[in-house]
PyMOL CGO cylinders between C-alpha atoms (Angstrom):
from pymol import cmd
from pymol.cgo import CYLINDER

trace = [
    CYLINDER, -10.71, -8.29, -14.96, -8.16, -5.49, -14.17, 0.3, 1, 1, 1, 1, 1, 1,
    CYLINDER, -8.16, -5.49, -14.17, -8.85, -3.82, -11.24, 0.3, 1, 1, 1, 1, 1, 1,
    CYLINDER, -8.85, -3.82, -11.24, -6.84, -0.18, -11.14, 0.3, 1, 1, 1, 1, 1, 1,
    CYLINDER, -6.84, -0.18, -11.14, -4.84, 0.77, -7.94, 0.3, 1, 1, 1, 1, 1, 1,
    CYLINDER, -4.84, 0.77, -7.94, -6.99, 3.26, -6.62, 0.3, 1, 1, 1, 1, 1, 1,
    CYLINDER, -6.99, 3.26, -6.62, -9.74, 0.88, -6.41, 0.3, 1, 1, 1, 1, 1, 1,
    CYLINDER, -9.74, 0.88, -6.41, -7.46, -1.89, -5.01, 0.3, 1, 1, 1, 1, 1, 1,
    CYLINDER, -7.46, -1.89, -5.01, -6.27, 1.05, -1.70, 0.3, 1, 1, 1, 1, 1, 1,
    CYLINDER, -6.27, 1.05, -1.70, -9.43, 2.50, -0.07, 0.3, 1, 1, 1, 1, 1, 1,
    CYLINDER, -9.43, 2.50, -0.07, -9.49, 4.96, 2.64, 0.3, 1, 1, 1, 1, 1, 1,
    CYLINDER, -9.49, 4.96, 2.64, -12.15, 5.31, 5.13, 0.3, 1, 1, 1, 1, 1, 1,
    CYLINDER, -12.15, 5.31, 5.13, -11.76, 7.42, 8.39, 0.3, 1, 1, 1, 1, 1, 1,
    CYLINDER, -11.76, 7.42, 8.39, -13.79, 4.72, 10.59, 0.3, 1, 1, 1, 1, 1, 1,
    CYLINDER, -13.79, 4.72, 10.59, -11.28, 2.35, 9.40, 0.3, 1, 1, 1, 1, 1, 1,
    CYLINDER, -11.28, 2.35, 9.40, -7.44, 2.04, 10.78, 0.3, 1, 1, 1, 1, 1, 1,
    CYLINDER, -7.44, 2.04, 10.78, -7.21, 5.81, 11.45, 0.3, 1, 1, 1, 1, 1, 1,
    CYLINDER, -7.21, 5.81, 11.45, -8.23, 6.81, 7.98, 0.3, 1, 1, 1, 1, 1, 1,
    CYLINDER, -8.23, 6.81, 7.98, -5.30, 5.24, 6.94, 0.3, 1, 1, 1, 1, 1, 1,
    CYLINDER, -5.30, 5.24, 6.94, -4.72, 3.48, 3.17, 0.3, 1, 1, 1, 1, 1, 1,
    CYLINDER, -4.72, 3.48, 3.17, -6.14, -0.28, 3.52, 0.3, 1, 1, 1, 1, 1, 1,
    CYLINDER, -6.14, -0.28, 3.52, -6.68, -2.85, 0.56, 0.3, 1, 1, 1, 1, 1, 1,
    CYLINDER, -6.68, -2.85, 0.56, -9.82, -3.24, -0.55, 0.3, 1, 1, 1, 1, 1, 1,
    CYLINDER, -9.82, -3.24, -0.55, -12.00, -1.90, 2.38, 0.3, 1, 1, 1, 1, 1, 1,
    CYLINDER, -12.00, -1.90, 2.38, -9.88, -4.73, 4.76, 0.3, 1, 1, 1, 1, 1, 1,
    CYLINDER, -9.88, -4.73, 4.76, -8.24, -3.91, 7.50, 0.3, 1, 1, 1, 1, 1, 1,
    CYLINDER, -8.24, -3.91, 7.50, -5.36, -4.46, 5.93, 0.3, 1, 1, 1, 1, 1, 1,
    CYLINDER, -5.36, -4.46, 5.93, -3.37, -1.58, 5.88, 0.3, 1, 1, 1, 1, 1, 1,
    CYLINDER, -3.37, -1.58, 5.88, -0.50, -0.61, 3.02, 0.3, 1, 1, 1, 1, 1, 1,
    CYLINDER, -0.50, -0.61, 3.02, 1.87, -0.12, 5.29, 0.3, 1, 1, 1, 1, 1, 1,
    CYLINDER, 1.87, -0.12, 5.29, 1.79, -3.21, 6.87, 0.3, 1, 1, 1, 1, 1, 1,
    CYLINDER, 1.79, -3.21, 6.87, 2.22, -4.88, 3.45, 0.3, 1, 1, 1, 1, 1, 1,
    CYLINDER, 2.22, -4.88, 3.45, 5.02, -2.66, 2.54, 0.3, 1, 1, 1, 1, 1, 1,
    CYLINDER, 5.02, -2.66, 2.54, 6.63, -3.05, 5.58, 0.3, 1, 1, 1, 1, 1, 1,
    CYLINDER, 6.63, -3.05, 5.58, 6.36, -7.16, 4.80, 0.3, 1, 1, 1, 1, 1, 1,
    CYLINDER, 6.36, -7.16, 4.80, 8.08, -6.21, 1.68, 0.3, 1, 1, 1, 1, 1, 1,
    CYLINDER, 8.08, -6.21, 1.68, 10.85, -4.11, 3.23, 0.3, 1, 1, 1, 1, 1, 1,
    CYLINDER, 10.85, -4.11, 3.23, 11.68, -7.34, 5.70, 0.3, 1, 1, 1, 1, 1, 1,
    CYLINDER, 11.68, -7.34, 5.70, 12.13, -9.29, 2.61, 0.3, 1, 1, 1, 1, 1, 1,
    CYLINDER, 12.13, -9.29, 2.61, 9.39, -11.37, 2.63, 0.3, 1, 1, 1, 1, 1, 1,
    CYLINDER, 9.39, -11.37, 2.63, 8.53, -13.36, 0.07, 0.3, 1, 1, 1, 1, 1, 1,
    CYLINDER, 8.53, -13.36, 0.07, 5.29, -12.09, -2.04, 0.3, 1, 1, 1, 1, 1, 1,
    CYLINDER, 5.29, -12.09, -2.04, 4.01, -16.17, -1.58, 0.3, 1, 1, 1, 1, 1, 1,
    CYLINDER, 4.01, -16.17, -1.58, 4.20, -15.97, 2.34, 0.3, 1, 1, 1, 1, 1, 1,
    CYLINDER, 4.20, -15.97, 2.34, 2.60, -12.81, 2.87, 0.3, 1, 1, 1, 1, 1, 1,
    CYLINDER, 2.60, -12.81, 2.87, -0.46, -14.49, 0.56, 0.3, 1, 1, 1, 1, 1, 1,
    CYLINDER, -0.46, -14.49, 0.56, -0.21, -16.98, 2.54, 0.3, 1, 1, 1, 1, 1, 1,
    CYLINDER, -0.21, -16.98, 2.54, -1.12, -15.21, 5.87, 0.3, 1, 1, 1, 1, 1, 1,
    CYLINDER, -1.12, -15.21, 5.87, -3.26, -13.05, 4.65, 0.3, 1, 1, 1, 1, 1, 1,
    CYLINDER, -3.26, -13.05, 4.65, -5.71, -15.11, 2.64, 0.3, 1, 1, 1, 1, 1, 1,
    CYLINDER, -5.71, -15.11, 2.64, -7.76, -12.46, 1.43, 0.3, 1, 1, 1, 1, 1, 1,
    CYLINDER, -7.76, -12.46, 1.43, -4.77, -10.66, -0.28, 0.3, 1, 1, 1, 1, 1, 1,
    CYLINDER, -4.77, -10.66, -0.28, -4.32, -11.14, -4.12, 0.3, 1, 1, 1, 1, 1, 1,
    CYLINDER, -4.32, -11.14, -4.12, -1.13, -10.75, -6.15, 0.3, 1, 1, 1, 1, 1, 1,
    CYLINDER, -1.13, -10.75, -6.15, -2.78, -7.52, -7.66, 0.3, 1, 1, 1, 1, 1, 1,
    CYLINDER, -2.78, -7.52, -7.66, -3.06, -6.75, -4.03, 0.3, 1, 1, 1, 1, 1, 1,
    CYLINDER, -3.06, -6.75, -4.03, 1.09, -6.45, -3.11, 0.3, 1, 1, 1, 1, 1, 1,
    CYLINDER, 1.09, -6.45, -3.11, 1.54, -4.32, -6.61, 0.3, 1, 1, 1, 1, 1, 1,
    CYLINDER, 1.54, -4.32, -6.61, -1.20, -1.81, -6.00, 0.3, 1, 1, 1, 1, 1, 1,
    CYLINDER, -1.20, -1.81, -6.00, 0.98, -1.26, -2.34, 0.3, 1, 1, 1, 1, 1, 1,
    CYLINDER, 0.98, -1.26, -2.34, 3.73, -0.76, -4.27, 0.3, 1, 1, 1, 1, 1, 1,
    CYLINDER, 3.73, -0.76, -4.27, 2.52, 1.75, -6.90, 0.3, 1, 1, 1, 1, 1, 1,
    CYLINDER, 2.52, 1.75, -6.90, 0.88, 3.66, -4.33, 0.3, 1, 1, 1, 1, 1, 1,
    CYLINDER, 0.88, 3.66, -4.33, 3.86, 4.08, -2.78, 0.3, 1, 1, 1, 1, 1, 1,
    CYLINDER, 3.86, 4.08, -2.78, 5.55, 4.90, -5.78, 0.3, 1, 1, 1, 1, 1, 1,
    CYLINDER, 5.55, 4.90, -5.78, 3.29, 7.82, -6.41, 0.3, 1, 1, 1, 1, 1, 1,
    CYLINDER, 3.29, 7.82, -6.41, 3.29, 9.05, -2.68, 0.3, 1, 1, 1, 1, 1, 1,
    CYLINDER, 3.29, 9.05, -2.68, 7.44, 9.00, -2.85, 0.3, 1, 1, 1, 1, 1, 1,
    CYLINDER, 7.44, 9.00, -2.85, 7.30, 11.02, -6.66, 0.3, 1, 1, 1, 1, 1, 1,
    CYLINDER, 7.30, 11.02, -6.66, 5.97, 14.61, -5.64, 0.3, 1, 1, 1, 1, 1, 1,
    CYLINDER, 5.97, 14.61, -5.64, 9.21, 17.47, -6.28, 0.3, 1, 1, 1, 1, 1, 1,
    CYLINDER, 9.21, 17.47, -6.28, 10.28, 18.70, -2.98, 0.3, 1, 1, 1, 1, 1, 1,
    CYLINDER, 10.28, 18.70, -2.98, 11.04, 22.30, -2.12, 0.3, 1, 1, 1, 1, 1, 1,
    CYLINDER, 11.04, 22.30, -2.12, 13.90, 24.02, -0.11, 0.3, 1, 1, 1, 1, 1, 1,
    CYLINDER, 13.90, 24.02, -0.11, 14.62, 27.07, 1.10, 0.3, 1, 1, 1, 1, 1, 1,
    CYLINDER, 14.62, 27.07, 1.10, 18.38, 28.33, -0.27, 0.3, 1, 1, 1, 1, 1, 1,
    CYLINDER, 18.38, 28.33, -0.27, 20.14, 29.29, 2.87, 0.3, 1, 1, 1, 1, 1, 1,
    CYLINDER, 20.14, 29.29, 2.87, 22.74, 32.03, 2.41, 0.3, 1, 1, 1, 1, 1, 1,
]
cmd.load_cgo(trace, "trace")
């Protein structure tokens, strides 16, 4: 079964600040992405988070792919 991103990144405001978390866990996506960014390995981070599934670490990254893909605006300063 396929579960789609946005049901894989909940967001509830009793939760971590209202902040994006996997699957109604208190794990948050930014802790996952920041495992990422230190270059660890996909199979340790399973590892300490038992709970976490593969589908788990790509749904962090896609939503971060869509938060980073909005066009951004400036002012032209003459």
């Amino acid at each position: 079964m396929t579960t789609t991103t946005m049901e894989r990144i909940t967001f509830n405001p009793a939760q971590c600040g209202g902040r994006p978390c996997i699957r109604g866990m208190r794990i948050r996506v930014k802790d996952v992405l920041d495992l990422l960014a230190a270059n660890v390995p996909k199979e340790e981070i399973l590892a300490d988070f038992p709970d976490l599934e593969a589908d788990d670490i790509r749904a962090c990254l896609q939503y971060a792919a869509e938060q980073v893909s909005y066009p951004v605006l400036t002012l032209a300063t003459q």
